[in-house]
N, C-alpha and C positions, 0 to 999 in steps of 0.2 A: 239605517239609523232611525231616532222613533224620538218623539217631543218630551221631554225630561225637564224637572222644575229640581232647584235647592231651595225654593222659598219658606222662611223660618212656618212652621206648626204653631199656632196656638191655642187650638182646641180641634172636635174633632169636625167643627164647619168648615173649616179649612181642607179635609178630608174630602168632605162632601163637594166644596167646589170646586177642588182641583179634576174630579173626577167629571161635574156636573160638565166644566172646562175643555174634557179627552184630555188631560197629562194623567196619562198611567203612570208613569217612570219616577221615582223618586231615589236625590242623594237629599236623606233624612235621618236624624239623628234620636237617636231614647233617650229618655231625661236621664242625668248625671254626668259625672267624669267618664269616657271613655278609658279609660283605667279601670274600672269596677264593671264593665259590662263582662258579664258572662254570655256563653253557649246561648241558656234562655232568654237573658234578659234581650237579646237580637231575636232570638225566633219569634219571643211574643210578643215584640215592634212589627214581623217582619206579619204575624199572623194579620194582626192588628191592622194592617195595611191591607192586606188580601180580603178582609171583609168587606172593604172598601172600594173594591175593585181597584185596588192600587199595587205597585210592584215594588220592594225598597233594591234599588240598582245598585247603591252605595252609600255609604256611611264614611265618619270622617274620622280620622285618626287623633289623639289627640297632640296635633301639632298644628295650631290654625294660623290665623294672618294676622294674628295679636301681634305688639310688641313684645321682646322676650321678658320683659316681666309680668307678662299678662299671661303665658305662658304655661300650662298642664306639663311641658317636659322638657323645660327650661336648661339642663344641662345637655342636651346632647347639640346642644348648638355653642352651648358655652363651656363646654367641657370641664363641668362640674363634678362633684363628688359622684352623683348620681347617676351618672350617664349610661353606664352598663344596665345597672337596675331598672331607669323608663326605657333602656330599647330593647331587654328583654320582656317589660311588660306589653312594648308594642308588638315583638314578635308572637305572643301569646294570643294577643288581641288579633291580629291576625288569624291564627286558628280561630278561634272562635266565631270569626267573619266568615269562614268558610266552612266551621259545621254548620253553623245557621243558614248557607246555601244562599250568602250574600256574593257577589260576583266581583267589588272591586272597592275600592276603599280609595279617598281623598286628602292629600293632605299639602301642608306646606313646610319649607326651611327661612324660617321669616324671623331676621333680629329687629329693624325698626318699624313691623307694622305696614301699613299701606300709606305713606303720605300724602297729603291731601292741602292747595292752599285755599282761601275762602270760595263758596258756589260763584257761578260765573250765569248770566242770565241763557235762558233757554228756549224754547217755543211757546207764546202764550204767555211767557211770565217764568217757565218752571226754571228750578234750582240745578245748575248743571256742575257734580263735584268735578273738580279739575286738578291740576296742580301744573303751574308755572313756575319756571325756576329763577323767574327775577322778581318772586313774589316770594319765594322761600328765604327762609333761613342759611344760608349756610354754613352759618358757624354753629349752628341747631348743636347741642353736646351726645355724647355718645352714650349708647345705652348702657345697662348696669358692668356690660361684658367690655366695656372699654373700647380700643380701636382693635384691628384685628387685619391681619394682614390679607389679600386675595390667596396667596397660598394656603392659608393656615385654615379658611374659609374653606376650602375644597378639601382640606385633608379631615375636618370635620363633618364635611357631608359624606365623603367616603366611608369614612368610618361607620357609618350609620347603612349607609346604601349595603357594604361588607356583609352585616349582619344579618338584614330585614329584607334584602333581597331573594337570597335563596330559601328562606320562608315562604315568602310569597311565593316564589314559582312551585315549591313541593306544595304548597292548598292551593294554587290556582286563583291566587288572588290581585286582580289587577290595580298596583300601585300608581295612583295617577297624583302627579307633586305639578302644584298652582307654580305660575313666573312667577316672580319678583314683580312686584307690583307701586310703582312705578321703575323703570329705570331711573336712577339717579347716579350721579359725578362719582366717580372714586373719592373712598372716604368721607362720604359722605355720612355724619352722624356715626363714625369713627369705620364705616362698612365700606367694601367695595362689592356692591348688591350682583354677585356674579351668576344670579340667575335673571337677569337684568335685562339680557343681551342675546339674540339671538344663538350667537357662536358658544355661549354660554349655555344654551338650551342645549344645542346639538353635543357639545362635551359630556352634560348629564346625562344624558339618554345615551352614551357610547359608554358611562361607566356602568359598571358591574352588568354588563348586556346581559339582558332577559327579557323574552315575549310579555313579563308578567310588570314590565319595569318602562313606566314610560310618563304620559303627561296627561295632569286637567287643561286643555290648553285652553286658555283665556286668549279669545282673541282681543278684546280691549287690551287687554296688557302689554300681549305681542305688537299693537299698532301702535302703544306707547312707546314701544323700541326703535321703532322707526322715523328714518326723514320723513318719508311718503308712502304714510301706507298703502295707502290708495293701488300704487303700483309697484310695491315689494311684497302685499300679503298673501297674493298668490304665492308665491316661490316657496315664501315659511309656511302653507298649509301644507306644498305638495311635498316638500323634502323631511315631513315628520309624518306626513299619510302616507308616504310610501313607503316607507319604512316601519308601520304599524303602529309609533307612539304616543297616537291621539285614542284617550281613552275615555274624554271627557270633553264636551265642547263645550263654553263660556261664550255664546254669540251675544257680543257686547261689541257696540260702533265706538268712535270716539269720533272726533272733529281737531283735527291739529296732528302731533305726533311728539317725538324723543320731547322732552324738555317742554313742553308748551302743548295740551289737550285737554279739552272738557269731553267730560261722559255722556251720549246722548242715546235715544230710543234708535233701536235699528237700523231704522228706514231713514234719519235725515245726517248723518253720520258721514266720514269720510270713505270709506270703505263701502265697496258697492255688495253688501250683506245679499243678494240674490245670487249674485256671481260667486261669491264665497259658497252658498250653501250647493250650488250647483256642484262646484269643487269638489266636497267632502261627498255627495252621492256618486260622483264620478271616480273619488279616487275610491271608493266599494267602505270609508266610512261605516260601524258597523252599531254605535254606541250612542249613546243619548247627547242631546244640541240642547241647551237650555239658557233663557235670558241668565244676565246675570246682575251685575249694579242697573237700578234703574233710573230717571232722573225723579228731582222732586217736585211733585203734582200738586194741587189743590184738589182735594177730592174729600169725603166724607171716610175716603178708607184709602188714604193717599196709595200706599205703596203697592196693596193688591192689586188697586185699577189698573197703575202701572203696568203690574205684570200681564195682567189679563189682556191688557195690548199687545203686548209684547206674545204671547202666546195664539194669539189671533192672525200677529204676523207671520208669526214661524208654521202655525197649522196649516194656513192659506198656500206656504212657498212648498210643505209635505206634500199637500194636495197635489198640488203641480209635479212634482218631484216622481210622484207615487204613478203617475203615468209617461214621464220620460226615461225613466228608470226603473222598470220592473222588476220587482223585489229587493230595489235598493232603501224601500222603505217599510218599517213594522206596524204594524199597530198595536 
């Protein structure tokens, strides 16, 4: 496994420091709608990187963590007019991901978005996003697509997985789908969020079975699902790494768990993030670890410093790694 950033681009210093940094690995996107990317418009992102001594590992489908009106392909989760139409244009895009000699692609099945209830105080002062569910809404109303039953829920992810699946495995393209981010109650905001939940995870990952068909696994998300993550997260790392599904790591801590947790930096978090990472070298893990939500800092360049920590922690635990585990890790 080898140190990997998503942290947003916004010119080319950014380049410069992730590199100045050691983060080779980039999931990084080219300006526009992922809908409109061509063949080249990937290779000369992907060049574009490589001058930089950088790698583009992944790219993101246009299916993100918006709410579905926020949404680039808004029917195929609401089974709109158009449904057929963006998931052939994502099987397309797929090809294209894979002339351009990109390795694996990111995406999500997300109708209300990430919920979030106000920052929760942090280390120092910092702003820690959270979400509590005696601080939420729960009569919050339902997105444009109405209420929507857990059946009907799976039989639209299906339909989607049916098609884009067997694409991906004829390019060899690794389909890595974020949780549901938070768990939340059945029905909740008219959803019952059935990628929410562990048992939920493992059902996805047994449909349309393919080596090329598996997860960005967030572990902040996954410890959202739980009582205690602390001593359940083992089990959820080994029973998706043993099984090949982890395509994509999200090393993100929380503090709390199901219904009640703020997002914190690695290291002060519930979850013992060293013993995790040990995990994912042991279980032969082969793919990029990278921070992910970070908390909010005071700093002259808030969010970067953030991560620049965050990547100091995880180069530090490679280091280690890179000599209990020979050739469990890349550079």
């Amino acid at each position: 496994m080898y140190l990997g950033t998503q942290n947003g681009i916004r010119d080319d210093d950014d380049f410069r420091m992730l590199a100045q940094l050691g983060v080779r690995h980039l999931s990084s996107d080219p300006p526009g709608n992922p809908h409109d990317w061509t063949v080249d418009t990937l290779r000369r992102y992907r060049d574009k990187l490589d001058r930089f001594g950088l790698v583009l590992d992944m790219v993101q489908l246009p299916l993100a963590s918006v709410p579905i009106e926020q949404s680039q392909s808004p029917d195929i989760l609401s089974a709109g007019p158009d449904r057929d139409r963006q998931i052939d244009s994502i099987c397309r895009l797929i090809e294209a991901i894979a002339a351009a000699g990109v390795p694996a692609a990111k995406y999500n099945l997300n109708i209300i978005g990430i919920p979030r209830t106000p920052f929760e105080p942090g280390r120092g002062g910092s702003r820690n996003a959270s979400f509590f569910w005696d601080k939420a809404d729960p009569a919050a109303p339902p997105t444009m697509i109405g209420a929507l039953s857990e059946e009907e829920n799976w039989e639209r992810i299906d339909y989607f997985l049916e098609r884009v699946v067997p694409v991906a495995e004829s390019c060899r393209v690794r389909l890595a789908c974020h949780p549901h981010d938070p768990y939340t109650p059945p029905g909740y905001r008219g959803v019952t969020r059935v990628l929410g939940t562990v048992d939920g995870l493992k059902k996805f990952v047994s449909l349309r079975e393919s080596p090329y068909h598996g997860l960005n696994f967030c572990q902040g998300s996954v410890g959202e699902m739980l009582e205690d993550p602390a001593n359940e997260i083992d089990d959820v790392i080994r029973w998706f790494g043993e099984r090949g599904k982890i395509f994509n790591v999200h090393f993100r801590n929380i503090r709390g768990g199901r219904l009640g947790f703020s997002e914190t930096f690695p290291d002060e978090g519930d979850m013992d993030m060293w013993r995790s990472m040990k995990l994912y070298a042991e279980l032969g893990y082969p793919y990029m670890v990278m921070p992910d939500h970070v908390p909010t800092i005071d700093a002259r360049d808030p969010e970067n410093t953030a991560f620049a920590f965050c990547y100091g922690y995880m180069a530090a635990q490679l280091e280690i790694l890179d000599k209990m585990y020979p050739g469990a890790i890349q550079r």
